[in-house]
C-alpha positions in Angstrom: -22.0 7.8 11.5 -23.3 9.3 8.1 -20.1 11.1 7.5 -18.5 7.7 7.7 -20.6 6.3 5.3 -20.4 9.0 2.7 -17.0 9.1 3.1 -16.6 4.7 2.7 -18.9 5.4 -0.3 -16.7 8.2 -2.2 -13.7 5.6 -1.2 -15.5 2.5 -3.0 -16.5 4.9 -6.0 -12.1 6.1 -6.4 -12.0 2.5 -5.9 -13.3 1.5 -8.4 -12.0 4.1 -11.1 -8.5 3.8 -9.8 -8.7 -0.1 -10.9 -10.5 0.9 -14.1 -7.6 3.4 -14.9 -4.9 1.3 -14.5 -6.7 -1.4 -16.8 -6.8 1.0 -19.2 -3.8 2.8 -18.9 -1.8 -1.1 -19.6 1.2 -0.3 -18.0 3.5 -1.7 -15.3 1.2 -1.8 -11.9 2.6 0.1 -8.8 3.4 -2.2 -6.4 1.4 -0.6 -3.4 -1.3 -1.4 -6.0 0.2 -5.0 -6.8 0.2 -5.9 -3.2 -3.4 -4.4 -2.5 -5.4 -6.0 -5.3 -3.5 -9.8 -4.1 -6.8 -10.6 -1.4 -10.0 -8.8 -0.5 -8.5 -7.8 3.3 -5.4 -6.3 1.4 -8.3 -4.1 -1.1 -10.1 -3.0 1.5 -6.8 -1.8 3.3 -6.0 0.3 0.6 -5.3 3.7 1.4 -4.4 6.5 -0.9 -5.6 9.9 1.1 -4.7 11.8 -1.9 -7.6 9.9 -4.1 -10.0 10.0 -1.6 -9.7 6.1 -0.5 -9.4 5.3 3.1 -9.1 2.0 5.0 -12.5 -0.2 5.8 -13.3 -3.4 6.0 -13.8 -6.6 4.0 -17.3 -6.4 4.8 -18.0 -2.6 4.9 -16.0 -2.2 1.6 -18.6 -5.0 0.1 -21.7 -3.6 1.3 -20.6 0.1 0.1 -20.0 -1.7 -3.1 -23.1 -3.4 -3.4 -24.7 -0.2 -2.6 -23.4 1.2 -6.3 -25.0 -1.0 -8.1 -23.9 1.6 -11.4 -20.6 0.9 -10.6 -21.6 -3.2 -10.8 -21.2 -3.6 -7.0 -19.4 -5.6 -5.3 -19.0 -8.9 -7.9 -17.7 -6.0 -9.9 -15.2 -4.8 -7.5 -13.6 -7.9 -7.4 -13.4 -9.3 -10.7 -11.8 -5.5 -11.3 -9.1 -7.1 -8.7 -8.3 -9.8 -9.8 -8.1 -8.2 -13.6 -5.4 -5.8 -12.0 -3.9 -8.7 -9.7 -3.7 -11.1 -13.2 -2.6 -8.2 -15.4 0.8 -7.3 -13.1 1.9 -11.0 -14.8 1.3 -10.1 -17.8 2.0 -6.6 -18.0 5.3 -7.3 -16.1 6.7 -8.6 -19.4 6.4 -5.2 -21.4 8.8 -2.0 -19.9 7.1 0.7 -18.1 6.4 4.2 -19.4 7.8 6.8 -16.8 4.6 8.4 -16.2 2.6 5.0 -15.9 2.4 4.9 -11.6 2.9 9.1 -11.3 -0.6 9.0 -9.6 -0.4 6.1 -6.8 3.8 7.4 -6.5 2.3 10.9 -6.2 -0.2 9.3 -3.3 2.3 7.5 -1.8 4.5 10.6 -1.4 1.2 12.7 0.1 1.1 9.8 2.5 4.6 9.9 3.1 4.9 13.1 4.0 1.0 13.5 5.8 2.6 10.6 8.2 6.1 12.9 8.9 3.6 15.7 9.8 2.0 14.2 12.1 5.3 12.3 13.9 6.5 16.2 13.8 3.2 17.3 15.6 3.2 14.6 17.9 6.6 15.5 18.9 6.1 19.2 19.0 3.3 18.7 21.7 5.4 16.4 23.6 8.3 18.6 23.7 6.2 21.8 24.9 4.7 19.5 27.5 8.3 18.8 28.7 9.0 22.4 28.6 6.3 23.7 30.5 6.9 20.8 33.1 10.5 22.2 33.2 8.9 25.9 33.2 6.8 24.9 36.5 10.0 23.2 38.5 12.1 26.0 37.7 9.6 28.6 38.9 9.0 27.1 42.1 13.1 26.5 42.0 13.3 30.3 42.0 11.4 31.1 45.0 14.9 29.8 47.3 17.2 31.1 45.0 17.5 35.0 44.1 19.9 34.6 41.3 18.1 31.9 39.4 14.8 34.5 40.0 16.6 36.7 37.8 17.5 34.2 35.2 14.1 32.9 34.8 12.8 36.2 34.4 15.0 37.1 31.7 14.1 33.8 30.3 10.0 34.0 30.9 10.8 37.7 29.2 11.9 36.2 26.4 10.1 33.5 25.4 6.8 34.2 26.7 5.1 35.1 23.9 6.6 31.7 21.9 5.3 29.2 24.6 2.0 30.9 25.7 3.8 31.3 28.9 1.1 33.8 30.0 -1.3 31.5 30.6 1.1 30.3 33.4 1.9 33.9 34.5 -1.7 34.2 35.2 -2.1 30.7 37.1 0.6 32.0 39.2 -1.0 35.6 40.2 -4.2 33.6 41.4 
């Protein structure tokens, strides 16, 4: 439960310095940032894993805020919002530098690519389940058939060291 909290605290405090820096900086607003600055739910949903800020709540978000009062808290938080939500009119006007939304682009492509990891995991894992179910019918298949006893021995000679197939090898010696 600490960890949590330290961790909703070092969000609040990138927070706060990301909508400082794009204040500053006077440029174009990306539009992940656009989108998240419109309400208080879509704030707190903000997450760029890159800069250190995860996903809270309304409520957590404005009681980690409060809890800075150097940073201004949470009336400060807010007001930083709707700054940034008021200045994508206004700033919409001008052109954008090229470099001006590098840093939330840059998150976004962390993101991007954190999320295809982990689909790729997931899917690794499922498929090595399915091969080891597979593994186990075949096994038992080659206890009728002879020829196919050969042919999963070739295979199990093969691939055993790529699939931890000795754990199995073992189960099966018991």
């Amino acid at each position: 439960m600490v960890k949590r909290a330290v961790n909703s605290d070092r969000s609040t405090a990138a927070l706060f310095e990301l909508l400082t820096k794009q204040l500053d900086a006077q440029t174009e607003v990306a539009s992940r940032l656009r989108s998240a600055c419109q309400t208080q739910a879509a704030l707190a949903s903000l997450r760029v894993a890159r800069l250190g800020i995860e996903p809270v709540s309304v409520n957590t978000l404005k009681a980690r805020a409060n809890a800075r009062p150097d940073l201004g808290g949470w009336n400060a938080l807010d007001k930083l919002r709707r700054r940034v939500k008021s200045a994508t009119r206004a700033y919409s006007q001008t052109k954008p530098s090229k470099g001006s939304n590098k840093i939330l682009s840059d998150a976004a492509e962390a993101d991007d690519f954190s999320a295809q990891l982990e689909r790729a995991h997931r899917l690794r894992l499922r498929l090595e389940s399915a091969y080891l179910s597979l593994y186990r019918i075949a096994r038992e298949a080659t206890k009728r058939d002879p020829v196919l006893a050969e042919e999963f021995a070739r295979h199990t000679a093969s691939w055993k060291q790529e699939f931890g197939l000795s754990l199995i090898e073992a189960e099966r010696s018991k």
